[in-house]
mmCIF entry with sequence, helices, sheets and N, C-alpha, C, O atoms, coordinates in Angstrom:
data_MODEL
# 
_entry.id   MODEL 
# 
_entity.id                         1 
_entity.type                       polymer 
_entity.pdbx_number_of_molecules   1 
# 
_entity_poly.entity_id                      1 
_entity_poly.type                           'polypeptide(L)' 
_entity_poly.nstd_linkage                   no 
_entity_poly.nstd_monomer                   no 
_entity_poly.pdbx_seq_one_letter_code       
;(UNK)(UNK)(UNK)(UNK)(UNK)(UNK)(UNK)(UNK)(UNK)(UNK)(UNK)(UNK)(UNK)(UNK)(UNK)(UNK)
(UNK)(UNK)(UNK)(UNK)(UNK)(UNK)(UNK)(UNK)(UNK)(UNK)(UNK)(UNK)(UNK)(UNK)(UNK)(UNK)
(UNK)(UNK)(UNK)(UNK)(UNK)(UNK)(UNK)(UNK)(UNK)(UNK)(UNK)(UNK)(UNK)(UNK)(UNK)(UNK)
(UNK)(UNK)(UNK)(UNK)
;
_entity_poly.pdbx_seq_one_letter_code_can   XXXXXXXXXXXXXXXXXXXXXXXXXXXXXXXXXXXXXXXXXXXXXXXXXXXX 
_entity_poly.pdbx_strand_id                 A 
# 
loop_
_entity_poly_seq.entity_id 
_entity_poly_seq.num 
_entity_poly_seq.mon_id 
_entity_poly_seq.hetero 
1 1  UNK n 
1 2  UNK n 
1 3  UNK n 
1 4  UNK n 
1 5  UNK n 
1 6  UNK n 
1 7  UNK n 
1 8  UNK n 
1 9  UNK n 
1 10 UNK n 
1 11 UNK n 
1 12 UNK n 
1 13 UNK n 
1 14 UNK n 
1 15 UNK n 
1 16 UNK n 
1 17 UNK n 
1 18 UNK n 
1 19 UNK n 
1 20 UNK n 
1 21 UNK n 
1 22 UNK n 
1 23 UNK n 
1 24 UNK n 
1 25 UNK n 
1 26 UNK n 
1 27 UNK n 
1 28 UNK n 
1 29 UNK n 
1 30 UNK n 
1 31 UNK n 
1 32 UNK n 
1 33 UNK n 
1 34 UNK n 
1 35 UNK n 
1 36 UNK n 
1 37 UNK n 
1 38 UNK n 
1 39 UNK n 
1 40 UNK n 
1 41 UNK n 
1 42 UNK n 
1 43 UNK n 
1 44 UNK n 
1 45 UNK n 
1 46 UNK n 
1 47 UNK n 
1 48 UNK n 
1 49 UNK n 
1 50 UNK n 
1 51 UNK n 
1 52 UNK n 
# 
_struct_asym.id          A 
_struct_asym.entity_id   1 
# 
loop_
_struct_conf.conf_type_id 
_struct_conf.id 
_struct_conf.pdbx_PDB_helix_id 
_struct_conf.beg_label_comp_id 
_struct_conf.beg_label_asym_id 
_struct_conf.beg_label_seq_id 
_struct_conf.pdbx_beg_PDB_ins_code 
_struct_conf.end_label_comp_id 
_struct_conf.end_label_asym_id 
_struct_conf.end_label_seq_id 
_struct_conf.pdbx_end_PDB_ins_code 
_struct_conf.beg_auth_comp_id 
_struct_conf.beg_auth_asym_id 
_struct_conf.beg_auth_seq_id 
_struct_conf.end_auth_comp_id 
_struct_conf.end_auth_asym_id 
_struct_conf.end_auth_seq_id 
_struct_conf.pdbx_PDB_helix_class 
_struct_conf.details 
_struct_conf.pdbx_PDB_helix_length 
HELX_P HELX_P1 AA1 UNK A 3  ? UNK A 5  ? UNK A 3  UNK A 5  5 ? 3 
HELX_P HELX_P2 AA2 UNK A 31 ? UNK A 33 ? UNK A 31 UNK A 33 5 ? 3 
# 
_struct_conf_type.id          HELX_P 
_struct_conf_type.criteria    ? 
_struct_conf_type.reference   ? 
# 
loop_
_struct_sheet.id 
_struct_sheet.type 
_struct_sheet.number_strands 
_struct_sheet.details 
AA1 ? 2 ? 
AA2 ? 2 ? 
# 
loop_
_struct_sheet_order.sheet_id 
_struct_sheet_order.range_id_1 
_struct_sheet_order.range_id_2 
_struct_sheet_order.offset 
_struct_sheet_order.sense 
AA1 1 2 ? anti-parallel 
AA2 1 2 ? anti-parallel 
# 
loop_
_struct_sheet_range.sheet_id 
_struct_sheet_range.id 
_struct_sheet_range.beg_label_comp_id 
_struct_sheet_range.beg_label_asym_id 
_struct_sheet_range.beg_label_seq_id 
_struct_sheet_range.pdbx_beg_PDB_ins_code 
_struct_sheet_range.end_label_comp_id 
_struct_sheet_range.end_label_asym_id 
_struct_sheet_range.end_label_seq_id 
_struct_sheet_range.pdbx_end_PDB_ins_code 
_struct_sheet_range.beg_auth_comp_id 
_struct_sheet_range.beg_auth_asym_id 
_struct_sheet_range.beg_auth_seq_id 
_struct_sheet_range.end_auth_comp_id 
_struct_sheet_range.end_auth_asym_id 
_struct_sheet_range.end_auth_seq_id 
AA1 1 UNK A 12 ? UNK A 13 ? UNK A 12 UNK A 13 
AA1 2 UNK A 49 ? UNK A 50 ? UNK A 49 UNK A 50 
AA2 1 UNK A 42 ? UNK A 43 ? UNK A 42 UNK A 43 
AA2 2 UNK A 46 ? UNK A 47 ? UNK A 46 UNK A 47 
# 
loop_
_atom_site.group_PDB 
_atom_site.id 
_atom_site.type_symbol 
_atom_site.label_atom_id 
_atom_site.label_alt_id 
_atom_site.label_comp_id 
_atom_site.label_asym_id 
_atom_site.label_entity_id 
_atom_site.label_seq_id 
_atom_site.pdbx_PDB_ins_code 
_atom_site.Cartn_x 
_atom_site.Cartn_y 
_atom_site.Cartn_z 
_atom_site.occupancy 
_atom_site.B_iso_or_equiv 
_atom_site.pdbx_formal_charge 
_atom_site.auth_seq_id 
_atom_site.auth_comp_id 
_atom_site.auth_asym_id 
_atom_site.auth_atom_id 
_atom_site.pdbx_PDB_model_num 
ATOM 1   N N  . UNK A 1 1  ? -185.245 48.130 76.887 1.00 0.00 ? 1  UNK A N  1 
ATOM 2   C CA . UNK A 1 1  ? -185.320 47.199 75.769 1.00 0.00 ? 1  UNK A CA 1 
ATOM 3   C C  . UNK A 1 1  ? -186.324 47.724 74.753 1.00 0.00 ? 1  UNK A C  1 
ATOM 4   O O  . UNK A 1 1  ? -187.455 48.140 75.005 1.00 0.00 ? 1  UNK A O  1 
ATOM 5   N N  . UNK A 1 2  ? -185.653 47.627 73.402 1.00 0.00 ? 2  UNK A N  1 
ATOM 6   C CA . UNK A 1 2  ? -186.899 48.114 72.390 1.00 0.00 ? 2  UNK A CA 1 
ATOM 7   C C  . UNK A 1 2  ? -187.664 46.664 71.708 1.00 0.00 ? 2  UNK A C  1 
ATOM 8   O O  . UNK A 1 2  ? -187.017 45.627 71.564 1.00 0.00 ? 2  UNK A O  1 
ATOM 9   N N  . UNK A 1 3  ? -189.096 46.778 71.330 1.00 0.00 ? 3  UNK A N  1 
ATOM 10  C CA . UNK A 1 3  ? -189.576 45.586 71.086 1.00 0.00 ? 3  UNK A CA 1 
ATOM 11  C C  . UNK A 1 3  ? -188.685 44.876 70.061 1.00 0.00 ? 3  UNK A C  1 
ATOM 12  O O  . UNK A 1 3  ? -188.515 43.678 70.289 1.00 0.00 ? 3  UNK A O  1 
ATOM 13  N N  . UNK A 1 4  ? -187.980 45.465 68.790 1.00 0.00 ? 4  UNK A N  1 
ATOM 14  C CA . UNK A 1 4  ? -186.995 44.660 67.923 1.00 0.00 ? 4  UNK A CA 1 
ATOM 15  C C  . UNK A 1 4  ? -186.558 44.133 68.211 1.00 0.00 ? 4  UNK A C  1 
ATOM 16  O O  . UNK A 1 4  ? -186.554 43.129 67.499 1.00 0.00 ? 4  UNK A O  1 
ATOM 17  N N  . UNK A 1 5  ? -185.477 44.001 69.762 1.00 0.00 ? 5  UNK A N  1 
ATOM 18  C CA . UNK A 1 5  ? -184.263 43.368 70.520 1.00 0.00 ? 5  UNK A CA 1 
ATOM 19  C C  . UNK A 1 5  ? -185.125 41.639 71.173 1.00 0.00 ? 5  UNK A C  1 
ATOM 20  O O  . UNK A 1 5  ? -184.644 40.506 71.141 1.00 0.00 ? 5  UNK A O  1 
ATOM 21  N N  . UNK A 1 6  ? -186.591 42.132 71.741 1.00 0.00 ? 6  UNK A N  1 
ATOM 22  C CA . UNK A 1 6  ? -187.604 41.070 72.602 1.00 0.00 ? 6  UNK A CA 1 
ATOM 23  C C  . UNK A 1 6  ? -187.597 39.458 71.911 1.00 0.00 ? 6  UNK A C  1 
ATOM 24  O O  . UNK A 1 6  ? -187.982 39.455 70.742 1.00 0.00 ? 6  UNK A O  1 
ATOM 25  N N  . UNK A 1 7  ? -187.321 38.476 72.318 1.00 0.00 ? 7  UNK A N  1 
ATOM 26  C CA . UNK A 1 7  ? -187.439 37.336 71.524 1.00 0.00 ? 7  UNK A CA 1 
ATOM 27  C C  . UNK A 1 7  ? -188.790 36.578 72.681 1.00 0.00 ? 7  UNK A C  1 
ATOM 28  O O  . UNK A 1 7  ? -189.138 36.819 73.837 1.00 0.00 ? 7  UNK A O  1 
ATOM 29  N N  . UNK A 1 8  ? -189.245 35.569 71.595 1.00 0.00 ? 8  UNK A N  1 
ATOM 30  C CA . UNK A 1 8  ? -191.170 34.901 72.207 1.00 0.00 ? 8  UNK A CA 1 
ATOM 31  C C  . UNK A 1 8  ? -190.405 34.363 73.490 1.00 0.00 ? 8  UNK A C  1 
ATOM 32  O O  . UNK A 1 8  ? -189.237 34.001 73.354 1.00 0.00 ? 8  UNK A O  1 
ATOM 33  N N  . UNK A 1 9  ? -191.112 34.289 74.907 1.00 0.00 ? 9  UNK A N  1 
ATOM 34  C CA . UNK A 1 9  ? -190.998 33.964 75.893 1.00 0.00 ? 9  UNK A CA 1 
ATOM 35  C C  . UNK A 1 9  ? -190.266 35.111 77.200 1.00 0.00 ? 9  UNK A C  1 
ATOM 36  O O  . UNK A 1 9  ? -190.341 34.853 78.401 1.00 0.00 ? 9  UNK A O  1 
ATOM 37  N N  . UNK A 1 10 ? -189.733 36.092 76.759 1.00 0.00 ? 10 UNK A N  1 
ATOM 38  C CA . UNK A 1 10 ? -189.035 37.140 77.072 1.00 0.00 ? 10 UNK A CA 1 
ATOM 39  C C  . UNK A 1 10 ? -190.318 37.745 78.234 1.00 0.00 ? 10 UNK A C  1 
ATOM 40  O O  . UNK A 1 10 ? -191.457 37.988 77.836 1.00 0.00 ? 10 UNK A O  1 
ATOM 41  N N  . UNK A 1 11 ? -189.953 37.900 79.483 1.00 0.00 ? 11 UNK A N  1 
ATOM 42  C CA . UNK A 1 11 ? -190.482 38.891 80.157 1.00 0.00 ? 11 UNK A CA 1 
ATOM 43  C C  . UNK A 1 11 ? -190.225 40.470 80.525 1.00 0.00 ? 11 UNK A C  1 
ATOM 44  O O  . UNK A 1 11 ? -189.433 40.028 81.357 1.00 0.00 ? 11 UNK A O  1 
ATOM 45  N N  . UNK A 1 12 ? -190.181 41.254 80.618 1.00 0.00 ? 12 UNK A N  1 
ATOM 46  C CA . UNK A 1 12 ? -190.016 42.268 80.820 1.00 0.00 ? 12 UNK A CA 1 
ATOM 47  C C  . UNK A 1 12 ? -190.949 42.899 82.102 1.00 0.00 ? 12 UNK A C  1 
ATOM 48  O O  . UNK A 1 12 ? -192.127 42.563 82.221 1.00 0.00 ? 12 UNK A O  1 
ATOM 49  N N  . UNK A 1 13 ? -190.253 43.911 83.109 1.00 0.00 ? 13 UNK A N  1 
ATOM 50  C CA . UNK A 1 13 ? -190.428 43.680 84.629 1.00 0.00 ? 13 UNK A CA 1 
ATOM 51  C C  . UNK A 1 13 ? -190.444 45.178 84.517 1.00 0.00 ? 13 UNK A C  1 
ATOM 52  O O  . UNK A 1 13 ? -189.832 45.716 83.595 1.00 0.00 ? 13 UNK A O  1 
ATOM 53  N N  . UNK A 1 14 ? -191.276 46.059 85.625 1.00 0.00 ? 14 UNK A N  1 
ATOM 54  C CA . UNK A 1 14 ? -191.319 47.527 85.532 1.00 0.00 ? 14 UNK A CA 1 
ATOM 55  C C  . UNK A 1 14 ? -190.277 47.194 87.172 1.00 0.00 ? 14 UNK A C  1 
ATOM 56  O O  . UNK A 1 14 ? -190.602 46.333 87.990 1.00 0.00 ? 14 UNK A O  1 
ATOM 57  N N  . UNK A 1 15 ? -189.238 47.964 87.292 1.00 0.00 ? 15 UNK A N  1 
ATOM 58  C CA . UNK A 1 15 ? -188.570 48.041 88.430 1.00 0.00 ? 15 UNK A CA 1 
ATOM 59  C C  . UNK A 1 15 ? -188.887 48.756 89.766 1.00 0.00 ? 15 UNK A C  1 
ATOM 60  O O  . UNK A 1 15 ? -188.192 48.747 90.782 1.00 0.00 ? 15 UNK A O  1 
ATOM 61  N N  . UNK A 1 16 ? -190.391 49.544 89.512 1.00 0.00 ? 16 UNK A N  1 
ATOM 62  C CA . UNK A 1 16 ? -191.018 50.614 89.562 1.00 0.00 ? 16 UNK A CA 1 
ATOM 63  C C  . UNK A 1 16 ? -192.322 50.054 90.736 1.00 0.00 ? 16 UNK A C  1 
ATOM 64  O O  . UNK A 1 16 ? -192.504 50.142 91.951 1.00 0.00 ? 16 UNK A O  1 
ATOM 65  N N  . UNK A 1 17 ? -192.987 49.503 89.654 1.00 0.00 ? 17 UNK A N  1 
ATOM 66  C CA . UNK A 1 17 ? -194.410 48.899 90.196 1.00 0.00 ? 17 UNK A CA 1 
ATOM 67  C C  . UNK A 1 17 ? -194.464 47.007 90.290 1.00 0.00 ? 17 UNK A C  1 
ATOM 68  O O  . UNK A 1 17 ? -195.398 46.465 90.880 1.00 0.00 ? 17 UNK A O  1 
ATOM 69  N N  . UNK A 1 18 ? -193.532 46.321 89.741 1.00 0.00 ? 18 UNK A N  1 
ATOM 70  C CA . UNK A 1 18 ? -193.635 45.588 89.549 1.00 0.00 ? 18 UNK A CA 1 
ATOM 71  C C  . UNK A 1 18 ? -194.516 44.725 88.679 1.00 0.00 ? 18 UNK A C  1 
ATOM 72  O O  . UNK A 1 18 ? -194.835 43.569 88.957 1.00 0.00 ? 18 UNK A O  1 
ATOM 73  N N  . UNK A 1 19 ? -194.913 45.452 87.504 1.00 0.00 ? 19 UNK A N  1 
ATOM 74  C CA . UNK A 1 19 ? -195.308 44.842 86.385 1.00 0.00 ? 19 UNK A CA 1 
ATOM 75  C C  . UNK A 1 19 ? -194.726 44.270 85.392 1.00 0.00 ? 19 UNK A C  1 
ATOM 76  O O  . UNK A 1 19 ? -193.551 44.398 85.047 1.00 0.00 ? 19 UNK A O  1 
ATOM 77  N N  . UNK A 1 20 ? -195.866 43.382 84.737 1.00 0.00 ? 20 UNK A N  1 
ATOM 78  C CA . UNK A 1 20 ? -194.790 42.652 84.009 1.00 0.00 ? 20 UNK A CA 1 
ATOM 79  C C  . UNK A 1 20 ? -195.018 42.238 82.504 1.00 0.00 ? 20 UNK A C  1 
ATOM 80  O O  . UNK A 1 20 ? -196.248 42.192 82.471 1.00 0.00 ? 20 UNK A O  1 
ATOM 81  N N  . UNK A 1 21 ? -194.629 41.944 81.373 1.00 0.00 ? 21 UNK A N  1 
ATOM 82  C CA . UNK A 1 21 ? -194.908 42.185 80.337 1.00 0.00 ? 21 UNK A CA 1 
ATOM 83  C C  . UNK A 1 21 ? -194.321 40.705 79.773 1.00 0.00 ? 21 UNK A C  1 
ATOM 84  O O  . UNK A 1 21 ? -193.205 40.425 80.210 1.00 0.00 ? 21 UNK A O  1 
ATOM 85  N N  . UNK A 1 22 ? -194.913 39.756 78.887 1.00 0.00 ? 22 UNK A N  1 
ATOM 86  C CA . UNK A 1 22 ? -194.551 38.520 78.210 1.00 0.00 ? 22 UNK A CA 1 
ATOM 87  C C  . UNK A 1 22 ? -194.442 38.872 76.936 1.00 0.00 ? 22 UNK A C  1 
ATOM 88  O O  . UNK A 1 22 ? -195.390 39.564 76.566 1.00 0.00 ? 22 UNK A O  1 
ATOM 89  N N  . UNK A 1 23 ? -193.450 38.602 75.933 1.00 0.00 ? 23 UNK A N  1 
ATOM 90  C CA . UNK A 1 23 ? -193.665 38.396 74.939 1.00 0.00 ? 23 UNK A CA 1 
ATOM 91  C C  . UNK A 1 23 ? -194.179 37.311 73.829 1.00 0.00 ? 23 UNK A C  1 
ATOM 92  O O  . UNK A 1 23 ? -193.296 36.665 73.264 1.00 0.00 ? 23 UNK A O  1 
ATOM 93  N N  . UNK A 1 24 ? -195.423 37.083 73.505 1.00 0.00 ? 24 UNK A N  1 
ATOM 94  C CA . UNK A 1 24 ? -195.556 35.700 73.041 1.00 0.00 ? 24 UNK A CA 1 
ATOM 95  C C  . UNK A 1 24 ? -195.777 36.082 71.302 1.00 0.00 ? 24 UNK A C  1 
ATOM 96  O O  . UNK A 1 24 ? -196.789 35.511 70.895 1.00 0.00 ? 24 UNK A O  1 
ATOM 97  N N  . UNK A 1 25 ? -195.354 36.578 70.639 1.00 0.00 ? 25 UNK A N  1 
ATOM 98  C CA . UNK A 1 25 ? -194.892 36.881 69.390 1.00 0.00 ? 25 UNK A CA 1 
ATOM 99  C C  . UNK A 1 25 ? -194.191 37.754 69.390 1.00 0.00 ? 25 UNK A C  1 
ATOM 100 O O  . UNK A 1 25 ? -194.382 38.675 70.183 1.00 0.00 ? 25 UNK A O  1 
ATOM 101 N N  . UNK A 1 26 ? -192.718 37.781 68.154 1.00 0.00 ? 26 UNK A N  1 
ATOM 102 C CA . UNK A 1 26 ? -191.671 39.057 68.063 1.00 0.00 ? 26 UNK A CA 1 
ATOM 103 C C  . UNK A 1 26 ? -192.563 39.378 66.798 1.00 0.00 ? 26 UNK A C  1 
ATOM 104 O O  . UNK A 1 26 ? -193.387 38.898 66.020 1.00 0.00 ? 26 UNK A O  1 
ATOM 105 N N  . UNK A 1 27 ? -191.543 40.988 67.250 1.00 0.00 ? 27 UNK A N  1 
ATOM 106 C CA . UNK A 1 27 ? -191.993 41.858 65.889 1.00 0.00 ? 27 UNK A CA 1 
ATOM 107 C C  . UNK A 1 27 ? -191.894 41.633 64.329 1.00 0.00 ? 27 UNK A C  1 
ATOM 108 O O  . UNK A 1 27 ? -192.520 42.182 63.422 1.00 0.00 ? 27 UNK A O  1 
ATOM 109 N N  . UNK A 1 28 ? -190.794 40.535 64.288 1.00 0.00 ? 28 UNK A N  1 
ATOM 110 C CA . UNK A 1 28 ? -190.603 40.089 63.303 1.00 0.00 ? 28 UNK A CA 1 
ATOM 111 C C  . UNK A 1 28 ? -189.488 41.615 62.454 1.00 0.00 ? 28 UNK A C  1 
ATOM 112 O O  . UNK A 1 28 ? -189.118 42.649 63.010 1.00 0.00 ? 28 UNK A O  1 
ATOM 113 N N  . UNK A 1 29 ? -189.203 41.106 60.802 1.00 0.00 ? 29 UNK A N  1 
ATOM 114 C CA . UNK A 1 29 ? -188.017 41.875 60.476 1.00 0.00 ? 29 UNK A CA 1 
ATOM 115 C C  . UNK A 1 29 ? -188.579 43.539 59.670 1.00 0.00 ? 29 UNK A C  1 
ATOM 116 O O  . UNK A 1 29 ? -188.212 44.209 58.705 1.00 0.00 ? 29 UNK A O  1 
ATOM 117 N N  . UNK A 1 30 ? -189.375 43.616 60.465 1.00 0.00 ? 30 UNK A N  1 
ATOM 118 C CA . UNK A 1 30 ? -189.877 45.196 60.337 1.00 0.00 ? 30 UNK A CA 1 
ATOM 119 C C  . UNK A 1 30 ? -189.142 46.310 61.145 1.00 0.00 ? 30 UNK A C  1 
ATOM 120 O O  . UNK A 1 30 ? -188.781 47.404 60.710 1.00 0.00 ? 30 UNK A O  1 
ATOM 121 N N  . UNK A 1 31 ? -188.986 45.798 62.455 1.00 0.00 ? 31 UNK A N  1 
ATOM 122 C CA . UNK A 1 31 ? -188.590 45.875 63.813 1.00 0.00 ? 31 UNK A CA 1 
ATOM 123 C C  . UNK A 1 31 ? -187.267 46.453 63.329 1.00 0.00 ? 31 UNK A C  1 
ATOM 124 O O  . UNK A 1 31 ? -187.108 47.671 63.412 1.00 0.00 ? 31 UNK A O  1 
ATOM 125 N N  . UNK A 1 32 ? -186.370 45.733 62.865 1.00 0.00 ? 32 UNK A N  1 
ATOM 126 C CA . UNK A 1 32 ? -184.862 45.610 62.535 1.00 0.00 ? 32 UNK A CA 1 
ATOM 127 C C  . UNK A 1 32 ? -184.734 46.657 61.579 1.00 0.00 ? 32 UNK A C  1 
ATOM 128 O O  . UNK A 1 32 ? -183.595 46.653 61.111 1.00 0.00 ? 32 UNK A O  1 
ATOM 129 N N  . UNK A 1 33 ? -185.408 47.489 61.140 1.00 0.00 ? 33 UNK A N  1 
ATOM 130 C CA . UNK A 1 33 ? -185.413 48.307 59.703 1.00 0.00 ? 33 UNK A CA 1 
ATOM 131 C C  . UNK A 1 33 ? -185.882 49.729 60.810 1.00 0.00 ? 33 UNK A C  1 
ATOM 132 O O  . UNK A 1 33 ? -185.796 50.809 60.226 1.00 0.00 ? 33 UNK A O  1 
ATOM 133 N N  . UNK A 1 34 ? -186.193 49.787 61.794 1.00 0.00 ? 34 UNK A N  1 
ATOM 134 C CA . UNK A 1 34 ? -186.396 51.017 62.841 1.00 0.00 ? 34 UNK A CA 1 
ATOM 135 C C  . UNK A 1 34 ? -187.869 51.451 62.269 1.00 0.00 ? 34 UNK A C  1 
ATOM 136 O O  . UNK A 1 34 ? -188.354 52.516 62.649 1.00 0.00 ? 34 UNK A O  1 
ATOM 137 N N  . UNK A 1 35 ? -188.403 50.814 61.574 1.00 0.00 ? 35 UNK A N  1 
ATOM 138 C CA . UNK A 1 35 ? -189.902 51.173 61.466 1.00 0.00 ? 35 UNK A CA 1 
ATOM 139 C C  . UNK A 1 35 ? -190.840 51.172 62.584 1.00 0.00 ? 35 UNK A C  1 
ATOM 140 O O  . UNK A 1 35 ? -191.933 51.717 62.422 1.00 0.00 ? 35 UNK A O  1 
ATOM 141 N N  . UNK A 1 36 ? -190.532 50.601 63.751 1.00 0.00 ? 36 UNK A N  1 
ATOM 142 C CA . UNK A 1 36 ? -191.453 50.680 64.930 1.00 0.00 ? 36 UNK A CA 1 
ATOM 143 C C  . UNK A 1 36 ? -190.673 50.793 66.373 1.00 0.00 ? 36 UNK A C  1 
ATOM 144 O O  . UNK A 1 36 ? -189.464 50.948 66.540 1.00 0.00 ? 36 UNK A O  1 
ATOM 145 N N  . UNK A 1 37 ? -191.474 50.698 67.146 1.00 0.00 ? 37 UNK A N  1 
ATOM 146 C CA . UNK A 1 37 ? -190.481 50.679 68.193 1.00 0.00 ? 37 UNK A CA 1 
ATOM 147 C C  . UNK A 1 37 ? -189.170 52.011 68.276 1.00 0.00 ? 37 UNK A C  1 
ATOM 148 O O  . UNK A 1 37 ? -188.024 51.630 68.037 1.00 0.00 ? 37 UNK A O  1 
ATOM 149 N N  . UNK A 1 38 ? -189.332 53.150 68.529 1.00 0.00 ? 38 UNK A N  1 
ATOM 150 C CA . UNK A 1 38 ? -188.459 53.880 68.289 1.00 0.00 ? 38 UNK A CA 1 
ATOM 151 C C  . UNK A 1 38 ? -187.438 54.380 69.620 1.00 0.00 ? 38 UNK A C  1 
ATOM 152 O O  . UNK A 1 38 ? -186.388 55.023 69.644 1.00 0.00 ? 38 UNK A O  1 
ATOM 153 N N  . UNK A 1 39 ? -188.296 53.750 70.712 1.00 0.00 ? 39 UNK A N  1 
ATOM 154 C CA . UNK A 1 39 ? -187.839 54.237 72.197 1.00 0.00 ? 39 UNK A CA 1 
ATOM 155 C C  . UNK A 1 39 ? -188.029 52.987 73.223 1.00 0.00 ? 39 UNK A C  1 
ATOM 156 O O  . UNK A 1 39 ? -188.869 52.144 72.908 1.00 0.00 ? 39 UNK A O  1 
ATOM 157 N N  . UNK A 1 40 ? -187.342 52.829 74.360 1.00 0.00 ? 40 UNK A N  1 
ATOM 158 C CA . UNK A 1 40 ? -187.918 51.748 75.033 1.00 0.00 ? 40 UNK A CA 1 
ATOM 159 C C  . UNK A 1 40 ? -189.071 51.474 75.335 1.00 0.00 ? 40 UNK A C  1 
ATOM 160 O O  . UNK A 1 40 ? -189.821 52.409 75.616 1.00 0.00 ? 40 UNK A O  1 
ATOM 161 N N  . UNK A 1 41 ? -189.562 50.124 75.369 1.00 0.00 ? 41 UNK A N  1 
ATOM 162 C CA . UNK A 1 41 ? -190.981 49.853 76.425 1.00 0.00 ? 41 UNK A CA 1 
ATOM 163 C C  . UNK A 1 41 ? -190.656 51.054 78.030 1.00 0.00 ? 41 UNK A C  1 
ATOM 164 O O  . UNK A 1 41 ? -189.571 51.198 78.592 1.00 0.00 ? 41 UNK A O  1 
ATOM 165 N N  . UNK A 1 42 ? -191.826 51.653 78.357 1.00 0.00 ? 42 UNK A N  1 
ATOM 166 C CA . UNK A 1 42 ? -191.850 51.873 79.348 1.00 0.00 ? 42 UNK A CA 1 
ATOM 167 C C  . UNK A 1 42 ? -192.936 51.820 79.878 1.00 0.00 ? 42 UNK A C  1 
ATOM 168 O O  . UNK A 1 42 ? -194.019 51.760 79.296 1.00 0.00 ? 42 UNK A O  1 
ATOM 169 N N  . UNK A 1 43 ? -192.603 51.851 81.876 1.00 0.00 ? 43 UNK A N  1 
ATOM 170 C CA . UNK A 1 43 ? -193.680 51.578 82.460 1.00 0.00 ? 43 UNK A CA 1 
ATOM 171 C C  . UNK A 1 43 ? -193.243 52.949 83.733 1.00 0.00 ? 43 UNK A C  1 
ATOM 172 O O  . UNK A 1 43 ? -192.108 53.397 83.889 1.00 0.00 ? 43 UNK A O  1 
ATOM 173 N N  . UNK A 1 44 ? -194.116 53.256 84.272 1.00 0.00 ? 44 UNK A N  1 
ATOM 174 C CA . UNK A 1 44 ? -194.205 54.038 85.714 1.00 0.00 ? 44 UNK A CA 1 
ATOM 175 C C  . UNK A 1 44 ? -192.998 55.285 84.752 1.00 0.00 ? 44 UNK A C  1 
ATOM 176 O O  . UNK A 1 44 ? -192.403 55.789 85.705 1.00 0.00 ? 44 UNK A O  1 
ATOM 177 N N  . UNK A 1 45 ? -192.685 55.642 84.066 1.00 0.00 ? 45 UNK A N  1 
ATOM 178 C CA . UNK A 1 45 ? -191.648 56.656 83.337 1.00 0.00 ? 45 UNK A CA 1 
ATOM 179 C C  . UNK A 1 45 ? -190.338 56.075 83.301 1.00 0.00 ? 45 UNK A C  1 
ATOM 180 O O  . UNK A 1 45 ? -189.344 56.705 82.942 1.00 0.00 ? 45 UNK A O  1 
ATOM 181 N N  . UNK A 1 46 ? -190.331 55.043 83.620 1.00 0.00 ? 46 UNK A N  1 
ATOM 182 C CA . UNK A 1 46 ? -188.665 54.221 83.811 1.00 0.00 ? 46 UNK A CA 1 
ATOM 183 C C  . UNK A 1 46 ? -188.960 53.519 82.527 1.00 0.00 ? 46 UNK A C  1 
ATOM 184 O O  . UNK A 1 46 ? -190.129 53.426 82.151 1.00 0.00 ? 46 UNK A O  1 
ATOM 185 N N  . UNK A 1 47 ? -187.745 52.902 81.666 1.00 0.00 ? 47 UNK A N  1 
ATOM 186 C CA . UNK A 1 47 ? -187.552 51.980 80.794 1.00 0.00 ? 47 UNK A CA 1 
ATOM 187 C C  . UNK A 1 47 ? -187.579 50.355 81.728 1.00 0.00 ? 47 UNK A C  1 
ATOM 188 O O  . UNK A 1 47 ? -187.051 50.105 82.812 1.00 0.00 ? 47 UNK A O  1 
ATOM 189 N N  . UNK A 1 48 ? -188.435 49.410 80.784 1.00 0.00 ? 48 UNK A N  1 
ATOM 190 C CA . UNK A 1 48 ? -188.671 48.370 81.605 1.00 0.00 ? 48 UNK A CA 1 
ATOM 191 C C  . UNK A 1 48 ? -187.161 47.430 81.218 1.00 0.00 ? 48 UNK A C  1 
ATOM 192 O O  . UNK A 1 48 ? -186.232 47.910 80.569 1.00 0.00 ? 48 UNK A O  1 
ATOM 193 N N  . UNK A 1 49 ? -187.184 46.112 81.740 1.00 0.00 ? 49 UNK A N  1 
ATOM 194 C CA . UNK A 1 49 ? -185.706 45.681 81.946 1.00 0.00 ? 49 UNK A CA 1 
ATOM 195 C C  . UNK A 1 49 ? -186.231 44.104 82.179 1.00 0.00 ? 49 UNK A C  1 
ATOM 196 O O  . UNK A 1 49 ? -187.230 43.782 82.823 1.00 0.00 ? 49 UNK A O  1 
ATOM 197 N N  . UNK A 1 50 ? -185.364 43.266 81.534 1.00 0.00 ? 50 UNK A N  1 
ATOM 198 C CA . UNK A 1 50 ? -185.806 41.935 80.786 1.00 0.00 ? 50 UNK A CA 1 
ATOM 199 C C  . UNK A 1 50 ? -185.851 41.516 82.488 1.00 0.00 ? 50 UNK A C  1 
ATOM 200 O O  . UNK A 1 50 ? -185.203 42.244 83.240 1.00 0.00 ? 50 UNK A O  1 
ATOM 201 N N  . UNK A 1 51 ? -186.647 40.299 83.106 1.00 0.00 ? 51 UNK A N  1 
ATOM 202 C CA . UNK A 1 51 ? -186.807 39.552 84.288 1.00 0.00 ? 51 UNK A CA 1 
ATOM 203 C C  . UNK A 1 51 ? -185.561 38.370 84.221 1.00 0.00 ? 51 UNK A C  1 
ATOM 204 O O  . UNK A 1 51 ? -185.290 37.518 83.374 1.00 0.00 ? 51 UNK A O  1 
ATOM 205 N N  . UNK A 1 52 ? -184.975 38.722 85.456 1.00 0.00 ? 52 UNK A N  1 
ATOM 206 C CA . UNK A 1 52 ? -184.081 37.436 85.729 1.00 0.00 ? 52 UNK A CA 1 
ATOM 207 C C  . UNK A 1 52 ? -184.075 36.478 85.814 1.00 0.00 ? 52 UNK A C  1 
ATOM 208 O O  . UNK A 1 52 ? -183.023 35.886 86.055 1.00 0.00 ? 52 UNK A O  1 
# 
C-alpha cells in the first residue's frame, strides 16, 4: 500500500514481525499527484498489507 491509497483509521500490519502502523491523518491531495510516497510502506523488506 502507498500512503496516497491509506484512508484515517487504516492499519497496516508487517507480515514479517508483526508490526503495526495506524493511520490517523491522510496525505491529503498531494499524494494523488505522485509527489510523495513513490513505493510501498515497508517493514522487515516486505511491503506492509492493510490489517483484517
Amino acid at each position: 500500500m502507498r500512503c496516497g491509497e491509506l484512508k484515517k483509521g487504516q492499519i497496516l500490519v508487517c507480515g514479517e514481525c508483526g508490526f503495526e502502523l495506524q493511520v490517523v491523518k491522510e496525505c491529503g491531495e498531494i499524494c494523488t499527484t505522485g509527489a510523495c510516497c513513490t513505493g510501498d510502506v515497508m517493514c522487515c523488506g516486505e511491503p506492509m498489507n492493510l490489517k483484517e
